[in-house]
ROSE-4610 file (N, C-alpha, C; in Angstrom, 1 decimal, always signed):
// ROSE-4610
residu = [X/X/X/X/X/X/X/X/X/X/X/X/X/X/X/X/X/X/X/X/X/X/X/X/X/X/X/X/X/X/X/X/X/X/X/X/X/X/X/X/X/X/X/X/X/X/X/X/X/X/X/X/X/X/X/X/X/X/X/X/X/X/X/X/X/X/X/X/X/X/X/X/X/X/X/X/X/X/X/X/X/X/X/X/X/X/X/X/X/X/X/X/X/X/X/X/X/X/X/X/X/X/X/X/X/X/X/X/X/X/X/X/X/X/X/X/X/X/X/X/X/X/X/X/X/X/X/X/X/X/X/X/X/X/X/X/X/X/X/X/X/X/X/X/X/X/X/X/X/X/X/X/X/X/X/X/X/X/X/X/X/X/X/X/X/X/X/X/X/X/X/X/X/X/X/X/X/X/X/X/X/X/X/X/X/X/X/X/X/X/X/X/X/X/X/X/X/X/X/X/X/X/X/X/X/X/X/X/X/X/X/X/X/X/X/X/X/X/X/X/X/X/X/X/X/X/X/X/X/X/X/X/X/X/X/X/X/X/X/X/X/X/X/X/X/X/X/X/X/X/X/X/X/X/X/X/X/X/X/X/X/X/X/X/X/X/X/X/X/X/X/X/X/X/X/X/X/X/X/X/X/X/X/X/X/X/X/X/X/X/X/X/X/X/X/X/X/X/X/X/X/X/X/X/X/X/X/X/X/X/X/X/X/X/X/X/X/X/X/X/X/X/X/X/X/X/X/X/X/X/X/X/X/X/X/X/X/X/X/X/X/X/X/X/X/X/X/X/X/X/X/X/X/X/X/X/X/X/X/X/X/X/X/X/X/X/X/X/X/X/X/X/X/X/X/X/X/X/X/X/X/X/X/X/X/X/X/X/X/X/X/X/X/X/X/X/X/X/X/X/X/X/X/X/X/X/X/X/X/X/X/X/X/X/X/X/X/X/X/X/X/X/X/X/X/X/X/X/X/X/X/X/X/X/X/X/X/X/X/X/X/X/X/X/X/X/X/X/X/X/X/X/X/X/X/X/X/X/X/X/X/X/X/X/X/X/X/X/X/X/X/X/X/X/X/X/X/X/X/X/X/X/X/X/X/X/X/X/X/X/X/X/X/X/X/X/X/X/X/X/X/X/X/X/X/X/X/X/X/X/X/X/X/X/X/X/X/X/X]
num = [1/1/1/2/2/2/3/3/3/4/4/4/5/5/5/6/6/6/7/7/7/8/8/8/9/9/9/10/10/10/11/11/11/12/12/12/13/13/13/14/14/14/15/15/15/16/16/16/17/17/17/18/18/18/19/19/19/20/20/20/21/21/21/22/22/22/23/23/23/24/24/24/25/25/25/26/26/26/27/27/27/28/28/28/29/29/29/30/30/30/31/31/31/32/32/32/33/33/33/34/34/34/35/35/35/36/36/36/37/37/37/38/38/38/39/39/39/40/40/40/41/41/41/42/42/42/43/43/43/44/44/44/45/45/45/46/46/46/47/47/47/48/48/48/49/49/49/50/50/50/51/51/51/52/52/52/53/53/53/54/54/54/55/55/55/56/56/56/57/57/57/58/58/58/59/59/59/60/60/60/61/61/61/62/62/62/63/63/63/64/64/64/65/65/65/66/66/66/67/67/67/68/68/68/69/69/69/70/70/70/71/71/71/72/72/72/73/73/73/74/74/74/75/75/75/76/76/76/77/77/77/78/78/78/79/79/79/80/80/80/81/81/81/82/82/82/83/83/83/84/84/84/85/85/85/86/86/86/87/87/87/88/88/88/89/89/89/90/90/90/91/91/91/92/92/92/93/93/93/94/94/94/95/95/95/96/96/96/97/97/97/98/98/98/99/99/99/100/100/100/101/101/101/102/102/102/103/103/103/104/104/104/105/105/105/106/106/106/107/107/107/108/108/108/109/109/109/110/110/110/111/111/111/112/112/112/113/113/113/114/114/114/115/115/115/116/116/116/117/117/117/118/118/118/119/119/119/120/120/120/121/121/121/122/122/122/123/123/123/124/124/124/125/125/125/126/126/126/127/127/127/128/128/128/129/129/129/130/130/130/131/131/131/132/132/132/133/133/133/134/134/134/135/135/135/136/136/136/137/137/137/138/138/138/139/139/139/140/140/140/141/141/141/142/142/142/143/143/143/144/144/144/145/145/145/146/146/146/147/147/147/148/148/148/149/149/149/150/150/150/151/151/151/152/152/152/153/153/153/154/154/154/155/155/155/156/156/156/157/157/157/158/158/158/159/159/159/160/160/160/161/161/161/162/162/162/163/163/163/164/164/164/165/165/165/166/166/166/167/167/167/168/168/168/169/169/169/170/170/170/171/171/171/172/172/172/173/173/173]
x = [+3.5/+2.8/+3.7/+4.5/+5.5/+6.6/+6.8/+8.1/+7.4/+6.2/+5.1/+5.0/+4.7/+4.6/+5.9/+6.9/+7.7/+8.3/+7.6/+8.2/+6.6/+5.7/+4.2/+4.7/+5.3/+5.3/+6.8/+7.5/+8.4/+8.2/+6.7/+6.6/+4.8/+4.9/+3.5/+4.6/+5.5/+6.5/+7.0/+7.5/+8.1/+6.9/+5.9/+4.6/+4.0/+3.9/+4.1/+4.8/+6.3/+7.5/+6.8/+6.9/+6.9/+5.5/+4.2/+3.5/+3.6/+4.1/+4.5/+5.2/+6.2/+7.3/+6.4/+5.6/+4.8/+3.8/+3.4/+2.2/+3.4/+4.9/+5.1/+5.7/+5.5/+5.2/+6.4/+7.0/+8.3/+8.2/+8.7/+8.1/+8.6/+10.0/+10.9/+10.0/+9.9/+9.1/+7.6/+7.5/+6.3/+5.9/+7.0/+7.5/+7.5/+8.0/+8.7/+7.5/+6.7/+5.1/+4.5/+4.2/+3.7/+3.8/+5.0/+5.8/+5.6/+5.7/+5.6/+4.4/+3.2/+1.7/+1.4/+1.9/+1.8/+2.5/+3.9/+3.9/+3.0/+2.9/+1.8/+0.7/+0.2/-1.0/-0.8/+0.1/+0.8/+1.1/+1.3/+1.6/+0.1/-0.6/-1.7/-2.8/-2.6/-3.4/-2.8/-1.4/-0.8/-1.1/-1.3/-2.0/-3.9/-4.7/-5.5/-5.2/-4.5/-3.7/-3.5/-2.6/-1.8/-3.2/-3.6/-4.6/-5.8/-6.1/-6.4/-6.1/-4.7/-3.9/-3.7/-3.1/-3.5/-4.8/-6.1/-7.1/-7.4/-7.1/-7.1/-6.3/-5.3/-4.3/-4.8/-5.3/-6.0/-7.1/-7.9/-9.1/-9.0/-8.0/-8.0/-6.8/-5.9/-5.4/-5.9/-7.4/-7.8/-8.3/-8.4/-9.9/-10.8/-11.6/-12.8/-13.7/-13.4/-14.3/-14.4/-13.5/-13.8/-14.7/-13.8/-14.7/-16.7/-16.6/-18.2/-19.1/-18.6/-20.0/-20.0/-19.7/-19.7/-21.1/-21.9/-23.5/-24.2/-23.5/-24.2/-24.4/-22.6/-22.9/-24.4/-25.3/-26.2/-27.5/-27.5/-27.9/-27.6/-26.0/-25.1/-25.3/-25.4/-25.2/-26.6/-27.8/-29.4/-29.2/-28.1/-28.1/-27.0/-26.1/-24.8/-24.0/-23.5/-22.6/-21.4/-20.3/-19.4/-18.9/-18.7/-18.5/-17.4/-16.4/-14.8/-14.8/-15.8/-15.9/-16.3/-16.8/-17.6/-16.6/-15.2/-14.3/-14.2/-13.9/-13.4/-14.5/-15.5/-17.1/-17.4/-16.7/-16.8/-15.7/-14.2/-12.7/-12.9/-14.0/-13.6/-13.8/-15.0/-15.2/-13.5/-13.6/-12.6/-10.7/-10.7/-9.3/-9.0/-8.5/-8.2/-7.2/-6.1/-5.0/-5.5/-6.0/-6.9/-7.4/-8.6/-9.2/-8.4/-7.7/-6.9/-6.0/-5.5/-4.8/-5.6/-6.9/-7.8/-8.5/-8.4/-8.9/-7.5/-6.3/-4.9/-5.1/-5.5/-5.7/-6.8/-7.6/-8.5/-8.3/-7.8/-7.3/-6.4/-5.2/-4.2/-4.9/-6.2/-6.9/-7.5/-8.2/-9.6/-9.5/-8.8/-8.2/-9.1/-8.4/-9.0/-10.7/-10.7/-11.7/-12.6/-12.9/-13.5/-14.7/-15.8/-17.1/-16.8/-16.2/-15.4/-14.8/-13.9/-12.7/-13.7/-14.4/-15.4/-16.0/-16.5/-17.2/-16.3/-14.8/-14.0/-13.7/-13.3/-13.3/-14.1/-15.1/-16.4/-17.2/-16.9/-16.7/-15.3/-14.5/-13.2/-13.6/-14.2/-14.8/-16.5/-16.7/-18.0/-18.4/-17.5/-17.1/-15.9/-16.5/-15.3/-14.4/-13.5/-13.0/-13.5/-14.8/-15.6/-15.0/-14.6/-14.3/-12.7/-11.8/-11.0/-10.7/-11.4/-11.7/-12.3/-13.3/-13.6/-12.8/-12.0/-11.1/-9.7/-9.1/-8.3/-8.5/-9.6/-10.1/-11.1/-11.7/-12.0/-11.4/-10.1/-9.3/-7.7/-7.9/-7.0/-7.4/-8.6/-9.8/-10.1/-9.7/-10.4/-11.7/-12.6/-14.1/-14.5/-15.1/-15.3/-17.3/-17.6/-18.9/-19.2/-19.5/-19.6/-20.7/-21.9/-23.0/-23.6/-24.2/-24.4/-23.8/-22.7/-21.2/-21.0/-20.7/-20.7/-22.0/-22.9/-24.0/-24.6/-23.9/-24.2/-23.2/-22.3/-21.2/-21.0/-21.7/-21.4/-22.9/-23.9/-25.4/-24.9/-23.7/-23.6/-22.5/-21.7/-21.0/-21.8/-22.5/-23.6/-24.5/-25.1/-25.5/-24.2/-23.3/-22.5/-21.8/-21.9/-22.0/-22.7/-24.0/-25.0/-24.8/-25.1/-24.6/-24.1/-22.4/-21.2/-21.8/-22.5/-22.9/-24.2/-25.0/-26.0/-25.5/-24.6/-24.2/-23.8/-22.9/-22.0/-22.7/-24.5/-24.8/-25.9/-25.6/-26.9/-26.0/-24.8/-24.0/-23.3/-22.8/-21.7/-22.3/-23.3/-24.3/-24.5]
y = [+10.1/+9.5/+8.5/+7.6/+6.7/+7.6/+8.7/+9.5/+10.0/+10.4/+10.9/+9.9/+8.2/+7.3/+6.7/+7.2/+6.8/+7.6/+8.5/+9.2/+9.3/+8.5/+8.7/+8.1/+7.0/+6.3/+6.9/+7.4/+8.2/+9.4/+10.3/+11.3/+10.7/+9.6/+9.1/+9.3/+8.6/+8.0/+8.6/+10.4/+11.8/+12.4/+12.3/+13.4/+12.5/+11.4/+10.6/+11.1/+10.9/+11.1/+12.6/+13.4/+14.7/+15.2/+14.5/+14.5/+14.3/+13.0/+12.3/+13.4/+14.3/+15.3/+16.4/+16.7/+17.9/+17.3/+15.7/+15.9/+15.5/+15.6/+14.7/+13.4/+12.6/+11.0/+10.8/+9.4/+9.2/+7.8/+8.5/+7.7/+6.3/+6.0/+5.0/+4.0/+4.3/+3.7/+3.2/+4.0/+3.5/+2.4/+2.5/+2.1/+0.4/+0.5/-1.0/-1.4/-0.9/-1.3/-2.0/-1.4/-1.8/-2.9/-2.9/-4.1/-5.5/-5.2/-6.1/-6.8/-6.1/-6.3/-6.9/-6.4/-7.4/-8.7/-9.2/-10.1/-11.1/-10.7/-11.6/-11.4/-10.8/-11.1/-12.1/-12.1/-12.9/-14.3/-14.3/-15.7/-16.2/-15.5/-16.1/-16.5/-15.7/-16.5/-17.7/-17.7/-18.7/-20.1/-20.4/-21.9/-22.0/-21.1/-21.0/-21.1/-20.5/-20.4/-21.5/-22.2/-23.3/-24.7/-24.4/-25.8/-25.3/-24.4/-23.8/-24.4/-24.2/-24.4/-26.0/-26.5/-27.8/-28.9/-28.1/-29.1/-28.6/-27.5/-27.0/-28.3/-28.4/-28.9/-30.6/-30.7/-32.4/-32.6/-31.5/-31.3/-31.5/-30.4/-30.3/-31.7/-32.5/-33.2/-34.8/-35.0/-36.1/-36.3/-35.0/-35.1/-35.4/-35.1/-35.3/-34.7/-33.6/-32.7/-32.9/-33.3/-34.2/-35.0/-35.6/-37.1/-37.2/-35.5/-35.9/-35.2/-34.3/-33.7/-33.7/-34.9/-36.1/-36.2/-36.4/-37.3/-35.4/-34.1/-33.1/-32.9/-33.4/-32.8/-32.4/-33.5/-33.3/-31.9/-32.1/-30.8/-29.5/-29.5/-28.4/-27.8/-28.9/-28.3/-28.0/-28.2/-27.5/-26.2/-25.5/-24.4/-23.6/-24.5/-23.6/-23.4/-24.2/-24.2/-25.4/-24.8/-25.8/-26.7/-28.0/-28.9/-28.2/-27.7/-27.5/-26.3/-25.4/-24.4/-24.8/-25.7/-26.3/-26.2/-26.6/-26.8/-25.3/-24.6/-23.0/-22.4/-22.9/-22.2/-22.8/-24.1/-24.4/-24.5/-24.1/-24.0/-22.5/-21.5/-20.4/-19.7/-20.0/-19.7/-20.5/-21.2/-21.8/-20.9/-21.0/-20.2/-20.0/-18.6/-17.8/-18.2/-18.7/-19.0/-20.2/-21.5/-22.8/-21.8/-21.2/-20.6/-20.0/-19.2/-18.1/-19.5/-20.7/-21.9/-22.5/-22.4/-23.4/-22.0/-21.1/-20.2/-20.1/-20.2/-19.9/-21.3/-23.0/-23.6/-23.8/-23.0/-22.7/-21.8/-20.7/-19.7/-20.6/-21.5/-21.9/-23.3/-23.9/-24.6/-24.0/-23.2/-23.1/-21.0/-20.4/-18.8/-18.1/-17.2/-16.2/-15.5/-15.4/-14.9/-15.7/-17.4/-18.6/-18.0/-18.5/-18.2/-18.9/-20.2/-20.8/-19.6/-19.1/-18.0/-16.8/-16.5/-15.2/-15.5/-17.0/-17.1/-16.6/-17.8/-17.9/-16.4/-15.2/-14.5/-13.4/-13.6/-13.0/-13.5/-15.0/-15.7/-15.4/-15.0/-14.4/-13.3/-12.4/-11.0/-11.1/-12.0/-12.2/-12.5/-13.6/-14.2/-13.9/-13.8/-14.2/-15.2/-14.9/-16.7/-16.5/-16.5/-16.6/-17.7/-18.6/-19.7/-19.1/-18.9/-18.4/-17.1/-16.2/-14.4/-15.1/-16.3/-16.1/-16.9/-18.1/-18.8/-17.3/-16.6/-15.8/-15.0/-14.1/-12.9/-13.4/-14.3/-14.6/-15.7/-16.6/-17.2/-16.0/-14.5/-13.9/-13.0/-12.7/-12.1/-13.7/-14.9/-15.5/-16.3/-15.4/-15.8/-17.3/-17.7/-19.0/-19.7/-18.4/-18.9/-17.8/-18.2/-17.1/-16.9/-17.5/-17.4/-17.3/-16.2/-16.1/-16.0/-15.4/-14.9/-16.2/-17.4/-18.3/-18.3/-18.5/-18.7/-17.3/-16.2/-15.3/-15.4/-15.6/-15.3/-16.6/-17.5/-18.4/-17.9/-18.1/-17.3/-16.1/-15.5/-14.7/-14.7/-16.0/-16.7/-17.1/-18.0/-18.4/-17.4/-16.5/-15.8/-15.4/-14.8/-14.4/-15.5/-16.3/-17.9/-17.6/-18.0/-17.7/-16.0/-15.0/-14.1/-14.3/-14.9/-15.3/-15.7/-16.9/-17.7/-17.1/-16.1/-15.5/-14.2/-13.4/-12.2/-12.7/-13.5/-14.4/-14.6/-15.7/-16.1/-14.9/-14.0/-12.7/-12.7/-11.5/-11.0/-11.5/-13.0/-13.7/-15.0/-15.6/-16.5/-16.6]
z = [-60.7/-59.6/-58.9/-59.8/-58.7/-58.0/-58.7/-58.0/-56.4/-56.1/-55.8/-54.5/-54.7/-53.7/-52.7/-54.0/-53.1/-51.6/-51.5/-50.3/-49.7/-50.0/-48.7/-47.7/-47.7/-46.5/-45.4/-45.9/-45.0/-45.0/-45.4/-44.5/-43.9/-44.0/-43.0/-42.1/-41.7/-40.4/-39.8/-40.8/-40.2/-39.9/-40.1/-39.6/-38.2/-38.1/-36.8/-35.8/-36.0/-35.3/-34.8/-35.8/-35.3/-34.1/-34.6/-34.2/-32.5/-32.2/-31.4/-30.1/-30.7/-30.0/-29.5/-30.9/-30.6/-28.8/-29.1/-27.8/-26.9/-26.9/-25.5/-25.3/-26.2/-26.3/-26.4/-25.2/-25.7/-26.8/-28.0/-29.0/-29.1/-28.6/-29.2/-28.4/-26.7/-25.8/-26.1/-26.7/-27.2/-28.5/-29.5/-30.0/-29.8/-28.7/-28.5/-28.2/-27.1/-26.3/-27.1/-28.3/-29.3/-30.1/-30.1/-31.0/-30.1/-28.9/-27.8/-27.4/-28.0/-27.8/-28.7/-30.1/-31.7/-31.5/-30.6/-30.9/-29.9/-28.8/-28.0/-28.6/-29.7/-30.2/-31.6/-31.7/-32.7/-32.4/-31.0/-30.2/-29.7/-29.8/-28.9/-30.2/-31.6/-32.4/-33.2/-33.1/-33.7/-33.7/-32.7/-32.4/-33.3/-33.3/-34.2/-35.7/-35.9/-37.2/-37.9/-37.1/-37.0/-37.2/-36.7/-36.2/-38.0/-38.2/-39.1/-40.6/-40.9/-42.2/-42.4/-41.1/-41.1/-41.4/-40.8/-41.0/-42.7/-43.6/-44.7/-45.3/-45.2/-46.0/-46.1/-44.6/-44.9/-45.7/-45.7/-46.2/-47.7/-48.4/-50.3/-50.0/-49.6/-50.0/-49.8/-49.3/-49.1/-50.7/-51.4/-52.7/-52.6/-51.1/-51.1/-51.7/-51.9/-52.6/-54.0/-54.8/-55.9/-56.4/-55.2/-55.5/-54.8/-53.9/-53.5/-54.0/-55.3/-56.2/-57.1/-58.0/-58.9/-59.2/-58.6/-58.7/-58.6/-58.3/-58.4/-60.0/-60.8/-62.5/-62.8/-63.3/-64.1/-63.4/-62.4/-61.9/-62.1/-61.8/-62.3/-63.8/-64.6/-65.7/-66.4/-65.7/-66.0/-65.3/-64.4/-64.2/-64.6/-65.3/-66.0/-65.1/-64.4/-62.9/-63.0/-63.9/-63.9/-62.3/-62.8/-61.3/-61.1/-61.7/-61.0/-60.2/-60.5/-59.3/-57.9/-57.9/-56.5/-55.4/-55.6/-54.0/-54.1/-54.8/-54.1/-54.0/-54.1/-53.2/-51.9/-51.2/-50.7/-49.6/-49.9/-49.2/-49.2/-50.0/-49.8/-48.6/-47.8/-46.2/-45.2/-45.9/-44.4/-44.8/-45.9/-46.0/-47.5/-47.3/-48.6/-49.6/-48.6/-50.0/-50.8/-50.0/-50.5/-51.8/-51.7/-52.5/-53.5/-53.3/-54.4/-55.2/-54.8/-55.2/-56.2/-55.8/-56.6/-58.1/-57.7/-58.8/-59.7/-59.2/-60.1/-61.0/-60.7/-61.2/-62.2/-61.5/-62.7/-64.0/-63.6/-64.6/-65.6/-65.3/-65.6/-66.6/-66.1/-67.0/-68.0/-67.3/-68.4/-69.0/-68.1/-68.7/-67.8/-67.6/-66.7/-67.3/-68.6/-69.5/-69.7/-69.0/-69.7/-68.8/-69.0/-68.1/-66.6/-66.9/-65.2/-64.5/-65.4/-64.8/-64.1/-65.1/-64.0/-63.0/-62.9/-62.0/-60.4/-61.0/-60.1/-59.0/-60.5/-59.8/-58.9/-59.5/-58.7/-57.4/-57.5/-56.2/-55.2/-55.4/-54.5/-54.2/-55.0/-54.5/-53.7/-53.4/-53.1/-52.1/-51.2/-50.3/-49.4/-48.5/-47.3/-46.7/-46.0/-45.3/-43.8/-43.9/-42.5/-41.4/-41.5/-40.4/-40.2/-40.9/-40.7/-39.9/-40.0/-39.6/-37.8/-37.9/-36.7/-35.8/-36.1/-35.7/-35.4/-35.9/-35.8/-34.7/-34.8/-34.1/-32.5/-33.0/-31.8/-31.0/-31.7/-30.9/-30.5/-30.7/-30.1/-29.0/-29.1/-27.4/-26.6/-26.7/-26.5/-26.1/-27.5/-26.9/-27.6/-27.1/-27.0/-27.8/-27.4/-27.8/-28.7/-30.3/-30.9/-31.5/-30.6/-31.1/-32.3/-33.2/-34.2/-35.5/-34.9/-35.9/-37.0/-36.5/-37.9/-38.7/-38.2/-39.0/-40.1/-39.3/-40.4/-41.3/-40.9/-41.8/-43.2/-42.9/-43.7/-44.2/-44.0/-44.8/-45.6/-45.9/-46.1/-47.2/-47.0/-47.7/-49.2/-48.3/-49.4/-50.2/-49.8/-50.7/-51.7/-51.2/-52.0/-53.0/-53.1/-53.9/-54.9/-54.0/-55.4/-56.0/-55.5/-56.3/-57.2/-57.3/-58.4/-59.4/-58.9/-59.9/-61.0/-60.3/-61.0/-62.0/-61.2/-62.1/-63.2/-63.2/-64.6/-65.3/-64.9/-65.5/-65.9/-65.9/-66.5/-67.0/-67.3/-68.3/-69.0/-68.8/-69.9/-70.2/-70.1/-70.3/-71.8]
């Protein structure tokens, strides 16, 4: 099977090419077009991006989130909801690596196998980085009013939250 993969992607690129001759197409030309449209789409979401990683980076390095669901513990723990999952249920809508950072710390504390660790990762699979996806995508068309799009997306965030937190707590509970 590896002998097998290593030649998919250079006859994806020779059945292209060929394809390409067969309709016509001057391919190099097109080629470039393309490459030239990726980077202006690459320049035009950059500043989104940008503005993006930044408010991330001030956000997990203030420890606010630490320090503000503290007074949740005793709650948490009448539902079996460790506190330390709470920032990557909450950093996980706004950006993925934040999240994937805070689940590696988790793994790295408490083990990938610990009832924290599942949650973690079934919360990564559960959730999206909604503010991110619409900050990207809709600051590279850009639309400006995105009406419903956050609000579903984060309702949808959240269910998938609680999901995490419920499947774990049926099967490894």
């Amino acid at each position: 099977m590896s002998y097998l993969s290593k030649f998919i992607i250079p006859l994806f690129v020779i059945s292209v090419i060929l394809y390409g001759l067969k309709k016509k197409v001057m391919i190099y030309d097109t080629f470039l077009e393309g490459a030239k449209e990726g980077l202006i789409t690459a320049f035009h979401i950059f500043p989104s991006v940008i503005a993006m990683v930044f408010a991330v980076n001030i956000f997990l390095n203030s420890h606010i989130i630490e320090v503000g669901f503290y007074f949740l513990e005793p709650y948490l723990k009448l539902l079996n909801i460790p506190l330390q999952i709470l920032p990557m249920a909450f950093i996980r809508p706004i950006s993925g690596t934040a999240s994937l950072a805070i689940m590696n710390d988790i793994f790295a504390n408490f083990g990938p196998d610990s009832y924290i660790g599942r949650i973690a990762s079934v919360l990564q699979g559960c959730t999206d980085t909604t503010i991110y996806v619409l900050a990207l995508y809709f600051g590279s068309v850009k639309i400006s009013k995105t009406r419903y799009a956050l609000t579903t997306g984060l309702f949808a965030d959240f269910i998938g939250i609680l999901a995490s937190f419920l499947i774990i707590y049926i099967f490894f509970s």
